[in-house]
C-alpha positions in Angstrom: -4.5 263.8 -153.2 -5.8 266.4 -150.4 -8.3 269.0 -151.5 -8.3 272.2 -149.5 -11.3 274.6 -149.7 -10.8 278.4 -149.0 -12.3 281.7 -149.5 -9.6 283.7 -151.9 -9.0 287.3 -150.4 -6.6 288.7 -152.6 -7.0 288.0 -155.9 -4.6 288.0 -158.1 -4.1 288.2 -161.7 -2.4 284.9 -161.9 -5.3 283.2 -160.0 -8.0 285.2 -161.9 -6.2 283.4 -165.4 -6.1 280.2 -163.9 -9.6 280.3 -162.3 -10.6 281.5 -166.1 -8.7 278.1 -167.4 -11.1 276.0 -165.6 -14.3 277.6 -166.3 -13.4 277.5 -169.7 -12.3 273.6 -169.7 -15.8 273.1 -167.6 -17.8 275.3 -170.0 -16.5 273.3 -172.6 -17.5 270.0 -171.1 -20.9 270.7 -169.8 -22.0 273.6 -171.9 -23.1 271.9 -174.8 -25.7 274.4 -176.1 -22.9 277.1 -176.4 -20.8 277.0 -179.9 -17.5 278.0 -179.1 -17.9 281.6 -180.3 -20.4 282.0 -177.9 -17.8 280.5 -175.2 -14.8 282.7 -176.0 -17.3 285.6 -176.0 -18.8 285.2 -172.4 -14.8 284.2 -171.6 -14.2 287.9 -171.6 -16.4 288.8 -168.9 -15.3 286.1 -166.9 -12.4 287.9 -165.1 -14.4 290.6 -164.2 -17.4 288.3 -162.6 -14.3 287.0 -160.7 -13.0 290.2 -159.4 -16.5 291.5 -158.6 -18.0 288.7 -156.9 -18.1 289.1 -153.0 -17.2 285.9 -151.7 -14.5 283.6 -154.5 -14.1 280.3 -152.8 -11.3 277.8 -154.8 -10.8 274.1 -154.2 -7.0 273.5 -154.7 -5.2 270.1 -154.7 -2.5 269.4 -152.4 -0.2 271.2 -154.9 -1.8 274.8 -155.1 -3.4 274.5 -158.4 -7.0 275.4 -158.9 -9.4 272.7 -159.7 -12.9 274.0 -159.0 -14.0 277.3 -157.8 -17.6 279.1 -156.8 -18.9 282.6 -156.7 -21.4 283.7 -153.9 -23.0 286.9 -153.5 -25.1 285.6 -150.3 -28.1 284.6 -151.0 -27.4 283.8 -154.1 -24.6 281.1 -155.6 -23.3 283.6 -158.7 -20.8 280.3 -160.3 -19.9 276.7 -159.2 -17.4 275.1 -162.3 -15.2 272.1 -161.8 -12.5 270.9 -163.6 -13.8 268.1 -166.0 -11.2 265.7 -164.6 -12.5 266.4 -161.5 -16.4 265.9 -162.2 -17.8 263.2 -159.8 -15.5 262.9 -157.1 -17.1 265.2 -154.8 -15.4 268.5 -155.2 -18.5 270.3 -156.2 -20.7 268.7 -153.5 -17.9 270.1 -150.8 -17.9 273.5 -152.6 -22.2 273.6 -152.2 -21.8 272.6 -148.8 -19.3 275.1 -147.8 -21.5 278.0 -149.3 -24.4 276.5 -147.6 -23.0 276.6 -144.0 -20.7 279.0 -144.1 -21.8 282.1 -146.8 -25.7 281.1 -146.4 -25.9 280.1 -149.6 -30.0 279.5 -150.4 -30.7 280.6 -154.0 -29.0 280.0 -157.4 -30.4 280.2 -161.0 -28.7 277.2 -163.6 -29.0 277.3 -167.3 -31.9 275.1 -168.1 -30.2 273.1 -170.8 -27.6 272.0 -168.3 -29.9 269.0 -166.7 -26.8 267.4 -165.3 -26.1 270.8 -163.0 -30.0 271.0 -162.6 -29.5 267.3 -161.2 -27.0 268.4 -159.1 -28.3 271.1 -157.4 -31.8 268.8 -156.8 -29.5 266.4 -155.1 -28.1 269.4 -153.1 -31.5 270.1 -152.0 -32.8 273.0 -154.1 -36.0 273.3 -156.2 -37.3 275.5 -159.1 -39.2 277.9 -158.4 -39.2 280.5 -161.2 -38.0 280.2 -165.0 -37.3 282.5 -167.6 -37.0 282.2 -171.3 -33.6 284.0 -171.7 -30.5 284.1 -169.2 -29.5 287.5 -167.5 -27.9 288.9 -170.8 -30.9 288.9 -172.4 -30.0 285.8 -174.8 -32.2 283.1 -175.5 -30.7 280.4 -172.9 -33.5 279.9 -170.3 -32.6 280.2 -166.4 -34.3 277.6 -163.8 -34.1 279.8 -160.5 -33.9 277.2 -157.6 -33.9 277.6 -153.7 -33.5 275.9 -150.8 -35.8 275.8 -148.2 
């Protein structure tokens, strides 16, 4: 099936719930250290981190329907989820790449207790270069800050 890759300029509230639908099936699938209280809590602010960030970039199959999606605020990488169904087969690799070269994607911060993300982003040829004990809300989920040189 083709995968396209495209910055999203209007974003509508259909997209915005089905953007939603697969962070929260990704969440879910690699977010291990959240119970699902604390999912359907952040959930709320999700639309709203969707609607603020500058640049939303979706990966779509051939039939329209969202399947991984990224946030960028350039420098910095704000969101990268994929579909779990759609873990390993390269979609999050093209997303990296495509905020790399195109939106000059160099920093990003990943929730420590996510090693296979951490992984990921090593791969993508980022290192850590700061930590923190708690995650941008203040709660007790520690950040690894990476960067690219």
């Amino acid at each position: 099936m083709t995968m396209n890759i495209a910055e999203v300029g209007e974003r509508t509230p259909e997209l915005i719930d089905r953007l939603v639908e697969v962070w929260e099936a990704s969440v879910r699938a690699t977010h291990l250290f959240l119970s699902p209280a604390e999912i359907d809590q952040i959930k709320q602010h999700v639309p709203q981190a969707l609607r603020q960030v500058s640049h939303l970039v979706v990966a779509t199959e051939g039939d329209g329907k969202p399947v991984a999606f990224m946030g960028v605020n350039t420098p910095m990488l704000e969101m990268l989820f994929v579909a779990p169904d759609q873990r390993g087969k390269g979609v999050g690799t093209k997303l990296i790449r495509y905020g790399i070269d195109r939106l000059g994607v160099t920093r990003l911060a990943v929730n420590e207790q996510n090693p296979q993300a951490q992984g990921f982003y090593e791969h993508m040829g980022f290192t850590v270069y700061k930590r923190t004990d708690r995650d941008e809300q203040g709660q007790p989920y520690p950040l690894l800050y990476m960067k690219r040189k």
